[in-house]
C-alpha positions in Angstrom: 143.0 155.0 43.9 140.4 156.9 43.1 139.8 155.3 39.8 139.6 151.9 41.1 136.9 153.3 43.6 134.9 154.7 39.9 135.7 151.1 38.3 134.0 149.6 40.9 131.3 151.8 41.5 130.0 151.4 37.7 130.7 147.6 38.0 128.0 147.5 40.9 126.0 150.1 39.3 126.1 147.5 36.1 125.2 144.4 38.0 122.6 146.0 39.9 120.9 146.6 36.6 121.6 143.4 34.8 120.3 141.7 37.6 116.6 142.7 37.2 115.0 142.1 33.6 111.8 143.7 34.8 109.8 144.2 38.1 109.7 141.2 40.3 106.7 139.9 42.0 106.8 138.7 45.3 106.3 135.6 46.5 102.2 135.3 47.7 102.1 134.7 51.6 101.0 131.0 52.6 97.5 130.7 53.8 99.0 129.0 56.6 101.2 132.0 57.8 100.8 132.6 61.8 98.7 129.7 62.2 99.3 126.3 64.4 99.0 123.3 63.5 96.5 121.8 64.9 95.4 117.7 65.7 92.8 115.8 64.3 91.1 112.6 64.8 89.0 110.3 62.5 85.1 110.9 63.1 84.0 108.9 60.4 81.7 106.0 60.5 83.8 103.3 61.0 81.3 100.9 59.2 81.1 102.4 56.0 84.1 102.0 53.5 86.0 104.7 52.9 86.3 105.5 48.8 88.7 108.2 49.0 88.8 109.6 45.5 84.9 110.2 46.1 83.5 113.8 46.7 82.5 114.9 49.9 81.9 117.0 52.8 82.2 117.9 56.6 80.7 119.9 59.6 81.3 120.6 62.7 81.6 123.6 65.0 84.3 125.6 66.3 85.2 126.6 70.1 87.7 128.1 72.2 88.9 126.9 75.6 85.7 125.9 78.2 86.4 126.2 82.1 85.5 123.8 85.2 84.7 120.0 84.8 82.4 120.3 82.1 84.5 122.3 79.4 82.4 121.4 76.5 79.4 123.2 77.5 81.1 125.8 78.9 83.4 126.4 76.1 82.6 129.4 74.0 81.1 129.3 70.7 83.2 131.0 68.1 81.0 132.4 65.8 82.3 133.9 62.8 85.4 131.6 62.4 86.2 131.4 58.9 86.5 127.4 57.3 89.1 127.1 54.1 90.1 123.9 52.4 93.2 123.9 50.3 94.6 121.0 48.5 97.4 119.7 49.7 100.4 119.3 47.4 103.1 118.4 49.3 105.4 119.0 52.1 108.7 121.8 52.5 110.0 119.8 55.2 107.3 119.8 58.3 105.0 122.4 56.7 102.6 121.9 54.3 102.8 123.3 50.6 98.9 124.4 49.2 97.0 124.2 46.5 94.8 127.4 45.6 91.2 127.2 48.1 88.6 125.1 47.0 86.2 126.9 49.1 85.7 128.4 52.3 82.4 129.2 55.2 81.9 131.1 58.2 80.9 129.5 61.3 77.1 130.7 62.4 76.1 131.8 65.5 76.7 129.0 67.8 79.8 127.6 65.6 78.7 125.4 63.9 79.6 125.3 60.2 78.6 122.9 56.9 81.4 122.7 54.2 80.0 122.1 50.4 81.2 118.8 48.9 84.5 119.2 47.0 86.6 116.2 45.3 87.7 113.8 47.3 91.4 113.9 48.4 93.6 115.5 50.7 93.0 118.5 52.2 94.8 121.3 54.8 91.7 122.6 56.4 92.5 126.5 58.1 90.1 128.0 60.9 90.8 131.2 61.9 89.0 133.0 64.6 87.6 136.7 63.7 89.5 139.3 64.7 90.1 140.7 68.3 88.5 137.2 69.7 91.8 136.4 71.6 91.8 133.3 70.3 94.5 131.9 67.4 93.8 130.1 64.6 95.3 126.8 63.4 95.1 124.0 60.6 94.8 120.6 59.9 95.7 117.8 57.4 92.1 116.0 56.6 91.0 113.3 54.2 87.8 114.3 52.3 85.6 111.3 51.1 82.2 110.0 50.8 82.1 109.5 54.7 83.7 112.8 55.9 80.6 114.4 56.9 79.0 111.5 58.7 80.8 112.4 62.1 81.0 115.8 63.6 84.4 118.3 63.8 84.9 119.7 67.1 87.6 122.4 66.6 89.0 123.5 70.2 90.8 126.9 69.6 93.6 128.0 71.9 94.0 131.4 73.2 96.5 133.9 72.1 
């Protein structure tokens, strides 16, 4: 008995070592981890055509959650939000497969933010709140074009 227990002790021992040709790298966490996916509607000019392989750009500012009737003015202005665009390349089922960042800003002072033009296309576009704000990040599937920047992004962030 005791042989057999040796026999398969060097047989794991052996497979254990075949099954590692050299150090492995693990797999780089998704930009997307521990965000939401967010909505998004189209704020383009509706009277200028859309060329969608054309470059462009967008702005907007970010907020969390405003209180009484008028929420928009009283919603908070979140200042040092960070803005990155990722190419989108596909889909793993619901969630979004990306591209390496094309760029990225940080909202100013009252929110508001101006991404630089980047090649038209499709985009997943992250915002995540600064740290300690209470307030969690998300992302959303955007088309970039010649007319993405001629309407305004209003990005309403919910609370933790």
């Amino acid at each position: 008995m005791t042989k057999h227990i040796i026999m398969a002790a060097a047989a794991a021992v052996a497979l254990a070592a075949c099954s590692h040709d050299g150090p492995t790298t693990p797999a780089p966490a998704s930009p997307l981890a521990g965000l939401s996916a967010g909505a998004s509607n189209d704020t383009t000019d509706a009277t200028t055509p859309v060329v969608p392989t054309s470059p462009g750009s967008f702005h907007g500012v970010v907020l969390g959650h405003g209180t009484g009737t008028d929420t928009l003015n009283t919603a908070p202005r979140m200042a040092g939000s960070v803005i990155t665009a990722y190419p989108l390349l596909g889909y793993d089922g619901d969630t979004p497969r990306v591209g390496d960042s094309v760029g990225t800003v940080t909202a100013g002072a009252d929110g508001t933010f101006q991404f630089p033009t980047i090649a038209g296309g499709t985009y997943v576009v992250t915002v995540v709140p600064p740290t300690g704000s209470g307030y969690r990040g998300i992302y959303i599937t955007a088309t970039i074009s010649n007319v993405s920047n001629s309407g305004s992004w209003w990005v309403v962030l919910s609370q933790q």
